[in-house]
N, CA, C and O atoms as a MOPAC input file, in Angstrom:
PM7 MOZYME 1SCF
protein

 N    -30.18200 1    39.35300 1   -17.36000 1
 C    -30.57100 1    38.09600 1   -16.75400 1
 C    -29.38600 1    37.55200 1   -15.96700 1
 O    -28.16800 1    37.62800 1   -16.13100 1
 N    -30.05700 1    37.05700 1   -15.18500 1
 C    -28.80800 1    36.81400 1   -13.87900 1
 C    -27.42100 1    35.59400 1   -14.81800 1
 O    -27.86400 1    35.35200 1   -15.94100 1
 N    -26.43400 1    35.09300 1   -14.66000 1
 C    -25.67500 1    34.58500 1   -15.32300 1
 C    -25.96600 1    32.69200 1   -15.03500 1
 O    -25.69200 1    31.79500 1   -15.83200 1
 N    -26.56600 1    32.55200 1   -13.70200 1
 C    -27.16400 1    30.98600 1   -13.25200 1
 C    -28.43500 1    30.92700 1   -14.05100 1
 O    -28.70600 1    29.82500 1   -14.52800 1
 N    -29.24900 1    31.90600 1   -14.27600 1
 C    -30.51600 1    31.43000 1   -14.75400 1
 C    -30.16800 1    31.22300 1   -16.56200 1
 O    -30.79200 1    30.49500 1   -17.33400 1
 N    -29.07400 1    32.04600 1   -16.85900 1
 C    -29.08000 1    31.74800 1   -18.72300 1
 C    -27.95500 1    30.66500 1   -18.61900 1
 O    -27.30700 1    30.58400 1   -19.66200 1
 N    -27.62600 1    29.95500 1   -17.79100 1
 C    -27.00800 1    28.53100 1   -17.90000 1
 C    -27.84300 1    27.58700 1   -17.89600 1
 O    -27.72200 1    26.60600 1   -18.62900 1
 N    -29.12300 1    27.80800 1   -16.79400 1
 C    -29.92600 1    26.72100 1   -16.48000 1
 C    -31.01000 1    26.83800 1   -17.72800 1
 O    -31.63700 1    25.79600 1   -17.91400 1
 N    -31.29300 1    27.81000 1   -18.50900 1
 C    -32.03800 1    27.72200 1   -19.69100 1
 C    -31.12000 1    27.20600 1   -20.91200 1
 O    -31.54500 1    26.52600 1   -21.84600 1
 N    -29.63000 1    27.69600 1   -20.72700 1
 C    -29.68400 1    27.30100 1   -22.02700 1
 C    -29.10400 1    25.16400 1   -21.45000 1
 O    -28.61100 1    24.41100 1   -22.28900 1
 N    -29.22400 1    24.95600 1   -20.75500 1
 C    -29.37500 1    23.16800 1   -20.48400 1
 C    -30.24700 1    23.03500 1   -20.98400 1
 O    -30.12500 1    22.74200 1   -22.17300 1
 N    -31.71100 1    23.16400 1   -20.39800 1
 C    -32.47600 1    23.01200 1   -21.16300 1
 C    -33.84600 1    23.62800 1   -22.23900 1
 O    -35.06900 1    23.67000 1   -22.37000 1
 N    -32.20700 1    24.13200 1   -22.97700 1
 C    -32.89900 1    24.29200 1   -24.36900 1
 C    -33.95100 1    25.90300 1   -24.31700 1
 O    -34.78800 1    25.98100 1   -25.21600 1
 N    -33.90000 1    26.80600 1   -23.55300 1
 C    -34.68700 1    27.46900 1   -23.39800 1
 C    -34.34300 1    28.90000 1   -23.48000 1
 O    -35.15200 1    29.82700 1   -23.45000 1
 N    -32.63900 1    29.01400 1   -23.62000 1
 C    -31.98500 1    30.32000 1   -24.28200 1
 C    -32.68500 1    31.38700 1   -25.24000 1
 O    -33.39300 1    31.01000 1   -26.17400 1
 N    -32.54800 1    32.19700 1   -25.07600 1
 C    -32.25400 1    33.27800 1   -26.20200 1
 C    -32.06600 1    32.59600 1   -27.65500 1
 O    -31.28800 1    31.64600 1   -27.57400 1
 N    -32.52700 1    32.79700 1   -28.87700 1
 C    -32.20400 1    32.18700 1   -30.01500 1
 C    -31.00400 1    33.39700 1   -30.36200 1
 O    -30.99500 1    34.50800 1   -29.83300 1
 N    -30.03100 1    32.92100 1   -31.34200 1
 C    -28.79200 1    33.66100 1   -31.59900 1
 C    -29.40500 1    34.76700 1   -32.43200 1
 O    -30.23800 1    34.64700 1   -33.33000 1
 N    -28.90100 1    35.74300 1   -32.01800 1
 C    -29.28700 1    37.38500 1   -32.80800 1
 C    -29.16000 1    37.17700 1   -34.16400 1
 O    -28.52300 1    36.18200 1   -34.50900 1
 N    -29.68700 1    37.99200 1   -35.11700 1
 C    -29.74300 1    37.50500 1   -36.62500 1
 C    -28.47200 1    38.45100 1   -37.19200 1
 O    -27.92200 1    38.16800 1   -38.25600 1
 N    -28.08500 1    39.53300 1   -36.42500 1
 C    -27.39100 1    40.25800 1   -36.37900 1
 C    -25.38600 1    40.09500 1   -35.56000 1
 O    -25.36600 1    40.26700 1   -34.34100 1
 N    -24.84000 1    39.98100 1   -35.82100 1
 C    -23.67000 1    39.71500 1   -34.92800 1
 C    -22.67400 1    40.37100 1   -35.46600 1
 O    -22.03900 1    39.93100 1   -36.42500 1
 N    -22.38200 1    41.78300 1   -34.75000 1
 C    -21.07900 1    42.88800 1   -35.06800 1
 C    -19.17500 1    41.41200 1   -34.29900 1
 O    -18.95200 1    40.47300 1   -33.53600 1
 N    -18.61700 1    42.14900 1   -35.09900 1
 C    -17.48300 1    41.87700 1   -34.97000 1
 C    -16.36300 1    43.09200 1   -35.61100 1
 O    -16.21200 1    43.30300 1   -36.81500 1
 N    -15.52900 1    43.92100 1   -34.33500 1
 C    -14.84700 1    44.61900 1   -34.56300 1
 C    -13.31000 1    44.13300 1   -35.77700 1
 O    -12.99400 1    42.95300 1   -35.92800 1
 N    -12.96000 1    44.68000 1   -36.11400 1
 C    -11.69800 1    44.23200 1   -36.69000 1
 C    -10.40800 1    45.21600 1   -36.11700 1
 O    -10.65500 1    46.37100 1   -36.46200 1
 N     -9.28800 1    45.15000 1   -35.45800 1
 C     -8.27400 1    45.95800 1   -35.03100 1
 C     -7.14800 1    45.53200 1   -35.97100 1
 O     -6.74700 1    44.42600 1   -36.33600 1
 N     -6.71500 1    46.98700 1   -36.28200 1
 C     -5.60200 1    47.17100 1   -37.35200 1
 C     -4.47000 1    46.73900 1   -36.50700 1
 O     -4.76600 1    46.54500 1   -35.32800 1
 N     -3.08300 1    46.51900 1   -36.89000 1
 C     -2.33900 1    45.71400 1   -36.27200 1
 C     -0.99200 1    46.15900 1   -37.15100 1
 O     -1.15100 1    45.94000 1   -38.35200 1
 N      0.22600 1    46.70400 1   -36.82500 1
 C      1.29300 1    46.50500 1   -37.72800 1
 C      2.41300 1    45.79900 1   -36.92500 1
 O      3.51100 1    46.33200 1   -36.76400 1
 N      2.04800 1    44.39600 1   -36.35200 1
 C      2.55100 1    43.31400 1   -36.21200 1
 C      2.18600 1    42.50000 1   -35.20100 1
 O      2.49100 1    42.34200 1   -34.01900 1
 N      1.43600 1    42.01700 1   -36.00100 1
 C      0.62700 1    40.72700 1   -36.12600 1
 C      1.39000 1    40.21200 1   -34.79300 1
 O      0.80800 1    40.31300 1   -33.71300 1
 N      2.79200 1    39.61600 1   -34.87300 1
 C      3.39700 1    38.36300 1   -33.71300 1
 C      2.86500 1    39.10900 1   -32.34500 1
 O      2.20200 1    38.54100 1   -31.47600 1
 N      3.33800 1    40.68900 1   -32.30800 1
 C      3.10400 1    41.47900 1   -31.25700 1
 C      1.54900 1    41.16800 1   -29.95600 1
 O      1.28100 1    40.91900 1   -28.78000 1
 N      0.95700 1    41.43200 1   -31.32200 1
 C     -0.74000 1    41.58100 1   -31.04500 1
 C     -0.92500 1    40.00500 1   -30.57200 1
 O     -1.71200 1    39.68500 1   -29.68100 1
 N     -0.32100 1    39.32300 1   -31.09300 1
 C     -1.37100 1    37.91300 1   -30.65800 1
 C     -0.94900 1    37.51800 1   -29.48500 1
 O     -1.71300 1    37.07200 1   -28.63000 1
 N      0.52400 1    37.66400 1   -29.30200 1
 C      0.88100 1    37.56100 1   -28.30700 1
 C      0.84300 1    38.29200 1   -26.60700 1
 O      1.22400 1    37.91300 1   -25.49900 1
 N      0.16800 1    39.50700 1   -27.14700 1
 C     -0.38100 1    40.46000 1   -26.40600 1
 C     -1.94700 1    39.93100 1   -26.09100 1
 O     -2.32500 1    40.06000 1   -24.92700 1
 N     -2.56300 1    39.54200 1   -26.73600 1
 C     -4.00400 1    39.34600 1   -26.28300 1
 C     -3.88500 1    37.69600 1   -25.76100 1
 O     -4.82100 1    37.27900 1   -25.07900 1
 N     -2.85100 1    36.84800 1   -26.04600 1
 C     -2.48400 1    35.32300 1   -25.73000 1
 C     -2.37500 1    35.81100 1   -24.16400 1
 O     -3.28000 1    35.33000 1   -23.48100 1
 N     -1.71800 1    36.42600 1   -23.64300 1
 C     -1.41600 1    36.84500 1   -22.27300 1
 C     -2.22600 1    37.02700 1   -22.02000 1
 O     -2.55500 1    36.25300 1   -21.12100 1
 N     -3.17300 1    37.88800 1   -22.33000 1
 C     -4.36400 1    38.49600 1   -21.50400 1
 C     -5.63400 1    37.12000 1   -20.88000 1
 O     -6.44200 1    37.10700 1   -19.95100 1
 N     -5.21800 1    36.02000 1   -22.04000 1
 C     -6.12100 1    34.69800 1   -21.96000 1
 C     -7.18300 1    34.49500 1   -22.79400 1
 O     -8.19000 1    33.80900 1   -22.61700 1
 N     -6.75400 1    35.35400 1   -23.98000 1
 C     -7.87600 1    34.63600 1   -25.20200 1
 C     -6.89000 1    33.87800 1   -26.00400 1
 O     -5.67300 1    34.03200 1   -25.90600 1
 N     -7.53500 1    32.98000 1   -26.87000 1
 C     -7.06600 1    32.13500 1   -28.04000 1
 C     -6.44700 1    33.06600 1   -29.06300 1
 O     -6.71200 1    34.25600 1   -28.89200 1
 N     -5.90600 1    32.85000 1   -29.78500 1
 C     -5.90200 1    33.29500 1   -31.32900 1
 C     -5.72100 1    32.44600 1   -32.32600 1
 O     -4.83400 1    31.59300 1   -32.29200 1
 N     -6.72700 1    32.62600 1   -33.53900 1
 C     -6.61400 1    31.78200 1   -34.36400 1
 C     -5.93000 1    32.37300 1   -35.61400 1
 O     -6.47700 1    33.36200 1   -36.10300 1
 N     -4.94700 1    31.96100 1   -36.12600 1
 C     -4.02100 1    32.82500 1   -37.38300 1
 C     -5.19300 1    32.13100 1   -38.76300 1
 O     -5.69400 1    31.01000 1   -38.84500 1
 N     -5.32400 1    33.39400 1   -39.74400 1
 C     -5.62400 1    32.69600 1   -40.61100 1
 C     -4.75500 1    32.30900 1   -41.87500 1
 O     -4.81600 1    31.31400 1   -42.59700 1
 N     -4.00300 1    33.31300 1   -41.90900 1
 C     -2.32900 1    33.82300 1   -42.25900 1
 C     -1.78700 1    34.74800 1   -41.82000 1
 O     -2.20900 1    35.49100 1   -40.93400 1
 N     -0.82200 1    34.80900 1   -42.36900 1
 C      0.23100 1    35.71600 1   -41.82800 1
 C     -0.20800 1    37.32400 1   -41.78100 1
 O      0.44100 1    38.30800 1   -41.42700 1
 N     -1.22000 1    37.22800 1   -42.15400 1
 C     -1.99100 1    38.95300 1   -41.92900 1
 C     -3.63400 1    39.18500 1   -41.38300 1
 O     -4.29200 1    40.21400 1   -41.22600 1
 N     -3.93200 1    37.84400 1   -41.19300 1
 C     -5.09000 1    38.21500 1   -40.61000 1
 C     -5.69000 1    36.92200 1   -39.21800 1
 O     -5.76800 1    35.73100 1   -39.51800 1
 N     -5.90200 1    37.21100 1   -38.37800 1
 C     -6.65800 1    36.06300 1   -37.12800 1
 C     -7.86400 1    36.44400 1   -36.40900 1
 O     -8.26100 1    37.60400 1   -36.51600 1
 N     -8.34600 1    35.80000 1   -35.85800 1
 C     -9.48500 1    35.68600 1   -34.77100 1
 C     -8.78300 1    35.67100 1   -33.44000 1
 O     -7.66400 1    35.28100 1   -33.10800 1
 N     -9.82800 1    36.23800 1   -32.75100 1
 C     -9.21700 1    36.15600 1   -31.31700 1
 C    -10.45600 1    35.77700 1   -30.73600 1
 O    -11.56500 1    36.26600 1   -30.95100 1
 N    -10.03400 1    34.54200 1   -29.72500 1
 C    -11.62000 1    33.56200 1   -29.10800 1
 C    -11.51900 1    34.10500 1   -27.80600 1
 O    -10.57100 1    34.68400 1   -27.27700 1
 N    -12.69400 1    33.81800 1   -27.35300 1
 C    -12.79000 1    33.47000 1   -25.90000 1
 C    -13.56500 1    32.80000 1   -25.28700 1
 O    -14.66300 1    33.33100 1   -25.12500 1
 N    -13.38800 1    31.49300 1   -24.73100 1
 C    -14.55300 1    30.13700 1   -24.51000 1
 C    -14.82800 1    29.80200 1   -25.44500 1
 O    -16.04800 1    29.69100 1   -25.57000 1
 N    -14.00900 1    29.43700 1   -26.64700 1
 C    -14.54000 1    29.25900 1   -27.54500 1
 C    -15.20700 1    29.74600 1   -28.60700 1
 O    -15.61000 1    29.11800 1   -29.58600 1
 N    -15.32600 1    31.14900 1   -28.31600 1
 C    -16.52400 1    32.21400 1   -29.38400 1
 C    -15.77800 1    33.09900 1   -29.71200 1
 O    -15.32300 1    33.98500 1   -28.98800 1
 N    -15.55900 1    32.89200 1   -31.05100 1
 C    -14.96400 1    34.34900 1   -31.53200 1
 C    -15.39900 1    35.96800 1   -31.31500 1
 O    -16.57300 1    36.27400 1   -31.51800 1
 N    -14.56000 1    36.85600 1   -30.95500 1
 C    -14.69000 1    38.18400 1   -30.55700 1
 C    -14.85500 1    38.87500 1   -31.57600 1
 O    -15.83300 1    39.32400 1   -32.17300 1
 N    -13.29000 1    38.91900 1   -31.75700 1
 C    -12.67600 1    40.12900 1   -32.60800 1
 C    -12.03900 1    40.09400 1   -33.23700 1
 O    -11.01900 1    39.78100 1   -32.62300 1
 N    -11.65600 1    40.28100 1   -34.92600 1
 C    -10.38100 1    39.73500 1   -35.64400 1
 C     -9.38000 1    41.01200 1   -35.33800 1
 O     -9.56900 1    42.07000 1   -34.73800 1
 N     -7.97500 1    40.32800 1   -36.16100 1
 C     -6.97000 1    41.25700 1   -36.09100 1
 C     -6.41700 1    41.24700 1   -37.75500 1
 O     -6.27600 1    40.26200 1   -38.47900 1
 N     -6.19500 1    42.50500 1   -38.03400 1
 C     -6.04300 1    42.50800 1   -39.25500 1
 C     -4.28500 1    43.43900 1   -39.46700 1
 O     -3.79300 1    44.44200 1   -38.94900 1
 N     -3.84300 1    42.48900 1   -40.44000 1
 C     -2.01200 1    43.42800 1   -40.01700 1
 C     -2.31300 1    44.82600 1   -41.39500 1
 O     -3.07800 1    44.64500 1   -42.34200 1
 N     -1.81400 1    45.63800 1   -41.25500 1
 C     -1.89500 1    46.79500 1   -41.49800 1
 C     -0.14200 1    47.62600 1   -41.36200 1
 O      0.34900 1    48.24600 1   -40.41900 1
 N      0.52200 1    47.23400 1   -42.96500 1
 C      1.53200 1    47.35000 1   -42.51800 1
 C      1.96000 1    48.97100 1   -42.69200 1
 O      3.05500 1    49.39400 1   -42.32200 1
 N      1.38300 1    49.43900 1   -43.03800 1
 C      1.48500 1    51.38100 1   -42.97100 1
 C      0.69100 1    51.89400 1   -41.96200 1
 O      0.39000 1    53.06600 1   -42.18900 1
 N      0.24500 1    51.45600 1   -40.94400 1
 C     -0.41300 1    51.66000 1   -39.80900 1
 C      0.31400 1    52.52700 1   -38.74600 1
 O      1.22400 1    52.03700 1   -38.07700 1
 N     -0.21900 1    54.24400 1   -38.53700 1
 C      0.27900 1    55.00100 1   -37.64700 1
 C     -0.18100 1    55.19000 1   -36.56300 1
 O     -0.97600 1    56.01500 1   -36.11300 1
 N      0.67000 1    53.92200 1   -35.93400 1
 C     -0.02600 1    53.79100 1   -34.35700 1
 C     -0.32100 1    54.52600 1   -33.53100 1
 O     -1.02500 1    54.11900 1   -32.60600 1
 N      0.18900 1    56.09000 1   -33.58500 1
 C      0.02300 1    56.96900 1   -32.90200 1
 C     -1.43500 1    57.71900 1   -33.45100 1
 O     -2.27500 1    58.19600 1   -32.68800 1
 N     -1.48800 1    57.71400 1   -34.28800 1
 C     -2.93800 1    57.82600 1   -34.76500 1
 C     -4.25000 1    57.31900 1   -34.77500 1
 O     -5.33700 1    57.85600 1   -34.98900 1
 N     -3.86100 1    55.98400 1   -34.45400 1
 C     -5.30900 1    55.05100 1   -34.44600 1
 C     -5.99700 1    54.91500 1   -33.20500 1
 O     -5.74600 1    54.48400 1   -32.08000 1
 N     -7.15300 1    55.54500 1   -33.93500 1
 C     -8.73500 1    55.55500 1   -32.84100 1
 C     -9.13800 1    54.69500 1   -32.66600 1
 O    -10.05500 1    54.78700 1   -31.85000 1
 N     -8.82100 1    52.97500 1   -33.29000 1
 C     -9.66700 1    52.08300 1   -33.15400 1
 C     -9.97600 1    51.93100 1   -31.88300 1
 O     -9.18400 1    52.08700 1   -30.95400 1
 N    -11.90700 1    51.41300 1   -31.72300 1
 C    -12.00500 1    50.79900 1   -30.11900 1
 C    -12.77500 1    50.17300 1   -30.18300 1
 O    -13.41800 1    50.05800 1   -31.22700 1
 N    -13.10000 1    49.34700 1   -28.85200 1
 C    -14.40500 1    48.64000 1   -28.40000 1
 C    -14.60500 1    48.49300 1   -27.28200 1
 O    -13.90100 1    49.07300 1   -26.45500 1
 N    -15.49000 1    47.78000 1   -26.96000 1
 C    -16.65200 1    48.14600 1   -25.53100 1
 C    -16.41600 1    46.58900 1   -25.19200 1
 O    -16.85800 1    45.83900 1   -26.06300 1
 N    -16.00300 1    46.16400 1   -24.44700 1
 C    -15.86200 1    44.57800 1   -23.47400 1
 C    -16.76400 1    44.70000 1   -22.60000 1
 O    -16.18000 1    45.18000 1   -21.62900 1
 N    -18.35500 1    44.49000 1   -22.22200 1
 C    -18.46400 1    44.02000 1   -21.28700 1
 C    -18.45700 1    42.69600 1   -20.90300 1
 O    -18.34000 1    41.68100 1   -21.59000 1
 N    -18.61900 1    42.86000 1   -19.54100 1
 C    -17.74100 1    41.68300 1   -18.80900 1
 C    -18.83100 1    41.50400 1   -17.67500 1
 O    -19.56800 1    42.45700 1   -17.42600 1
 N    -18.98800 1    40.04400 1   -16.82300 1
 C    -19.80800 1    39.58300 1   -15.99400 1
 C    -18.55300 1    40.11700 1   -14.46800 1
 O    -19.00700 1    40.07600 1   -13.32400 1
 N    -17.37900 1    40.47100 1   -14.65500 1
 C    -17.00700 1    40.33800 1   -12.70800 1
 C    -15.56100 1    41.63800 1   -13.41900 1
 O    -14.38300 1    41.28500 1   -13.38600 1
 N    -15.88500 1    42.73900 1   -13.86400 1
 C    -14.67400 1    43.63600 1   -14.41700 1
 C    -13.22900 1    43.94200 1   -13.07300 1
 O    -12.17600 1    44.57100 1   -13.17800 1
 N    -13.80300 1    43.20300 1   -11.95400 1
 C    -12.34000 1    43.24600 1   -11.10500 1
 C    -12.13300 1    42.45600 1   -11.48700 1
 O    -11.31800 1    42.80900 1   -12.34000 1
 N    -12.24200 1    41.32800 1   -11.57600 1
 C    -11.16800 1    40.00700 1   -11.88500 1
 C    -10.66100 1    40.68200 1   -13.58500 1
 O     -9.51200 1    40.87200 1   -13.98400 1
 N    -11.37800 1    40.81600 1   -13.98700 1
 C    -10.56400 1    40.91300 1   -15.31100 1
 C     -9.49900 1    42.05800 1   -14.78700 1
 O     -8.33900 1    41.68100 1   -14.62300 1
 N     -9.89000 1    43.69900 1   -14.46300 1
 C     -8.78400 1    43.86900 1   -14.25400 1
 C     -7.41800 1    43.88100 1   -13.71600 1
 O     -6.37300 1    44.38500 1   -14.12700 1
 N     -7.86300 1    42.85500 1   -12.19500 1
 C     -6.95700 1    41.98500 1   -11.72100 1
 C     -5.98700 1    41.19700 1   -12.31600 1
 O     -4.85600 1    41.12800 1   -11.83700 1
 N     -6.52600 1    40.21500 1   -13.94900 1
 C     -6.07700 1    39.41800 1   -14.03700 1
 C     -4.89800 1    40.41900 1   -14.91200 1
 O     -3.68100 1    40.48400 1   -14.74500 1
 N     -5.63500 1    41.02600 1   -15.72700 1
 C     -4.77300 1    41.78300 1   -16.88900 1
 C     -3.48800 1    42.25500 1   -16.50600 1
 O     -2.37200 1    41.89000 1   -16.87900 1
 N     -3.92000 1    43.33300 1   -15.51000 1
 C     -2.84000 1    43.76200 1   -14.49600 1
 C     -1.60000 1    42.87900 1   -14.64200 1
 O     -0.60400 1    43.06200 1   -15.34300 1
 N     -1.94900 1    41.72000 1   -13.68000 1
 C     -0.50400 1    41.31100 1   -13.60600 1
 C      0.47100 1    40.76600 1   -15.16500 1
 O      1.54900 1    40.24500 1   -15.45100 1
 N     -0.75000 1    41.30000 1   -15.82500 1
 C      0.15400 1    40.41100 1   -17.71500 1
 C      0.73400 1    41.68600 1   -18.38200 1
 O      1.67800 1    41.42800 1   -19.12900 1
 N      0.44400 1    42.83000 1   -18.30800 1
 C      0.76100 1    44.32200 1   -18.76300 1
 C      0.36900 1    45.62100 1   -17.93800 1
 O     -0.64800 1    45.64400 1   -17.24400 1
 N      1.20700 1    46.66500 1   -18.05000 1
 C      0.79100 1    47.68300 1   -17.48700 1
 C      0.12800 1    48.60700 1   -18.61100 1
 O      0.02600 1    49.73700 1   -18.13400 1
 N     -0.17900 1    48.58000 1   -19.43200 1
 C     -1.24200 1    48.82100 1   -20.38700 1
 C     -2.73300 1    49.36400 1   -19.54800 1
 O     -3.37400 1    50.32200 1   -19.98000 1
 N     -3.10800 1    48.67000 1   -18.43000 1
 C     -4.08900 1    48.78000 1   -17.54800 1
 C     -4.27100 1    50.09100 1   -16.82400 1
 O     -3.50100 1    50.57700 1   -15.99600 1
 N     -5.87600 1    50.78900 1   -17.44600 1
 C     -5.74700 1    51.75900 1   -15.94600 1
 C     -6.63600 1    51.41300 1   -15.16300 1
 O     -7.34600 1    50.40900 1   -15.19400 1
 N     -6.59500 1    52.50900 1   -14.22300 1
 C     -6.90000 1    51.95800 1   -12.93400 1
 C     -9.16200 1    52.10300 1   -13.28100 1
 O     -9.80900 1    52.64400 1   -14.17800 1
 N     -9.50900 1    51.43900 1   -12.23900 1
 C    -10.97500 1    50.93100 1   -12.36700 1
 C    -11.68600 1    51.93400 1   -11.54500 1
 O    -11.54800 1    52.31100 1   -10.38100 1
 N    -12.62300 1    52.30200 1   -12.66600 1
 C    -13.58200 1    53.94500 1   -11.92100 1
 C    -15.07600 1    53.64300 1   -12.09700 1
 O    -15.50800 1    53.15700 1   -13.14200 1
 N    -15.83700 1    53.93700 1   -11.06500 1
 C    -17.02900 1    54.06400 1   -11.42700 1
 C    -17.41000 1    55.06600 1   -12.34400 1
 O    -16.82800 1    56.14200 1   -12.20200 1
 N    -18.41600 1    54.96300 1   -13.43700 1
 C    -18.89400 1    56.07100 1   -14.39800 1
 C    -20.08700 1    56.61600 1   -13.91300 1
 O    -20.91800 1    55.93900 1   -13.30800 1
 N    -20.23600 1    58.07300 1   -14.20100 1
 C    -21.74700 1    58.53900 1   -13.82400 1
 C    -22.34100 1    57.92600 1   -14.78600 1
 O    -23.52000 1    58.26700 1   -14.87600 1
 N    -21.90400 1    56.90800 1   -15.78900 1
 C    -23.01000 1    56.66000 1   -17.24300 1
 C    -23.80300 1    54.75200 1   -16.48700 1
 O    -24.42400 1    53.85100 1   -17.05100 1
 N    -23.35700 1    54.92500 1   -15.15300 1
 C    -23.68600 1    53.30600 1   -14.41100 1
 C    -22.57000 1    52.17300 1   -14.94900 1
 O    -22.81100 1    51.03600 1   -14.54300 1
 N    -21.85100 1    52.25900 1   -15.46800 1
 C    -20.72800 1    50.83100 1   -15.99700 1
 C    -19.11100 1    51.27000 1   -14.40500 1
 O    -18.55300 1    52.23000 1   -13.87400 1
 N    -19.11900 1    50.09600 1   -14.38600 1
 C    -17.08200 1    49.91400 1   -13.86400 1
 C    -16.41300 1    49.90000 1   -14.51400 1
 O    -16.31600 1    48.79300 1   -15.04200 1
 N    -15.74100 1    50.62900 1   -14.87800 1
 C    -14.79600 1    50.12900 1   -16.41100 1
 C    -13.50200 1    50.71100 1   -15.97600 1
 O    -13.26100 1    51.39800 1   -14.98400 1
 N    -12.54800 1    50.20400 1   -17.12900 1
 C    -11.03200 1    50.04000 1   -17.31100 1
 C    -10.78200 1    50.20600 1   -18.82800 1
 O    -11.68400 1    49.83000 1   -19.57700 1
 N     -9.57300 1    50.76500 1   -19.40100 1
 C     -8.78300 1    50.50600 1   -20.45500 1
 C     -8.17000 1    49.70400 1   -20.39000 1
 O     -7.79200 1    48.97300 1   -19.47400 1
 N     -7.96600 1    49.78300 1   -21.64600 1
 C     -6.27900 1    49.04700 1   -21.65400 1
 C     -6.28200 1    49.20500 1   -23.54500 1
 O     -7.22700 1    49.16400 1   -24.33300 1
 N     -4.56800 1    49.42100 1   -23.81300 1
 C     -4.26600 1    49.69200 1   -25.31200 1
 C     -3.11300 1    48.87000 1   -25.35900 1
 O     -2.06500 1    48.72200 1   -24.73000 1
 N     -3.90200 1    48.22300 1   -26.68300 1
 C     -3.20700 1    46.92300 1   -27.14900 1
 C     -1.41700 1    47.34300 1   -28.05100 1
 O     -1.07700 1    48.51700 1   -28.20000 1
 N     -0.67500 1    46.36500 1   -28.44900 1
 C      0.60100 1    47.36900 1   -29.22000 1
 C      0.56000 1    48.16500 1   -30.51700 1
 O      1.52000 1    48.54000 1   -31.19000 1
 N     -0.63600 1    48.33500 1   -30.71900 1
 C     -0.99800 1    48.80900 1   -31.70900 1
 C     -1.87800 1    50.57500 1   -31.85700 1
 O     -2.26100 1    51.40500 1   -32.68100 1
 N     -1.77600 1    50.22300 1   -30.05500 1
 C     -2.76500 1    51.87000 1   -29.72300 1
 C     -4.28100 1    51.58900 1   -30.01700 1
 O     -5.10100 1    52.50600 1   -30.06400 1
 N     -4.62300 1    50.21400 1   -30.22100 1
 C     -6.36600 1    49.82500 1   -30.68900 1
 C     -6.66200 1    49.95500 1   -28.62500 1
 O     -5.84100 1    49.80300 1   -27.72100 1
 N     -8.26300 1    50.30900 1   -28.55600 1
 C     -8.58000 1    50.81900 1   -27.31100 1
 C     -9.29300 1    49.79300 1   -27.18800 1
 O     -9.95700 1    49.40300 1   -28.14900 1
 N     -9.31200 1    49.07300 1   -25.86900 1
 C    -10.20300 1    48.02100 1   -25.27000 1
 C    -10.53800 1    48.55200 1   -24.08800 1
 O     -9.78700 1    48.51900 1   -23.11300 1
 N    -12.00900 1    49.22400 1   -24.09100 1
 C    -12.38300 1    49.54600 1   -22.02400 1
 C    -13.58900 1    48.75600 1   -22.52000 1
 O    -14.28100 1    48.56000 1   -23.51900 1
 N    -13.37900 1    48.28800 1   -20.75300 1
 C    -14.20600 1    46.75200 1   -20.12700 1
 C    -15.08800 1    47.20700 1   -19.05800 1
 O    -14.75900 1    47.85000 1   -18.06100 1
 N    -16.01200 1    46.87700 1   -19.32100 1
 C    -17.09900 1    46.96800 1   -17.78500 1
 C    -17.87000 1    46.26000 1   -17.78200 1
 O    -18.06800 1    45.41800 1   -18.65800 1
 N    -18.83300 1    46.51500 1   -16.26500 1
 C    -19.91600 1    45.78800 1   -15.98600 1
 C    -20.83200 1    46.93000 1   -15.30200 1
 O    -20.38800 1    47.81800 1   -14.57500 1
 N    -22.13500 1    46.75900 1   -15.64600 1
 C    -22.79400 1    47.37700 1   -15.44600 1
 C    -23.12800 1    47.72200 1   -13.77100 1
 O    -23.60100 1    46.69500 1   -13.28600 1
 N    -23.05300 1    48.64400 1   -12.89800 1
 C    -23.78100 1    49.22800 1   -11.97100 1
 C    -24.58700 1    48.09500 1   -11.11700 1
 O    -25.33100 1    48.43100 1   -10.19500 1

């Protein structure tokens, strides 16, 4: 649905009701200051809950937590997730200039635009928008 028409429904009142269902990834982390401050750049929130575990917002809506993991072999970890995104140049525009973490933006034969990017922890974030 176009992104003007699920603004003008949800004014008035005519949204999507919230899924009964709602995944939330968790990314392992062996230091915490690193990570928050790494995704703070990028332009989400983070919310600490202590010293080993936070939320990371965006507009307000929580994403994704971060969980510290202090035997964590960063060179090993597969963690990932799927960002899509409403305009994936600006995001990778914006990212760009905050880390070189960023690769470069390809069309997929699977129809998405997408990009990586690996957080200090080696957790995988590719972002797209659909075709």
């Amino acid at each position: 649905m176009h992104p003007l028409l699920c603004s003008a429904l949800e004014r008035v009142g005519l949204a999507q009701p919230t899924p009964s269902i709602v995944t939330k990834i968790i990314f392992p982390t062996v230091d915490m200051a690193a990570s928050i401050g790494f995704y703070e750049r990028l332009g989400f929130g983070v919310e600490s809950y202590d010293e080993g575990y936070a939320w990371v917002k965006h507009d307000g809506r929580e994403l994704f937590h971060l969980a510290h993991v202090a035997d964590l072999d960063v060179d090993a970890n597969r963690a990932a997730g799927y960002f899509h995104v409403r305009d994936v140049d600006e995001v990778n525009t914006r990212w760009s200039r905050e880390t070189e973490a960023v690769s470069a933006l390809a069309d997929q034969p699977w129809g998405m635009r997408e990009f990586a990017i690996k957080d200090p922890s080696n957790n995988l974030l590719r972002v797209g928008q659909n075709l």
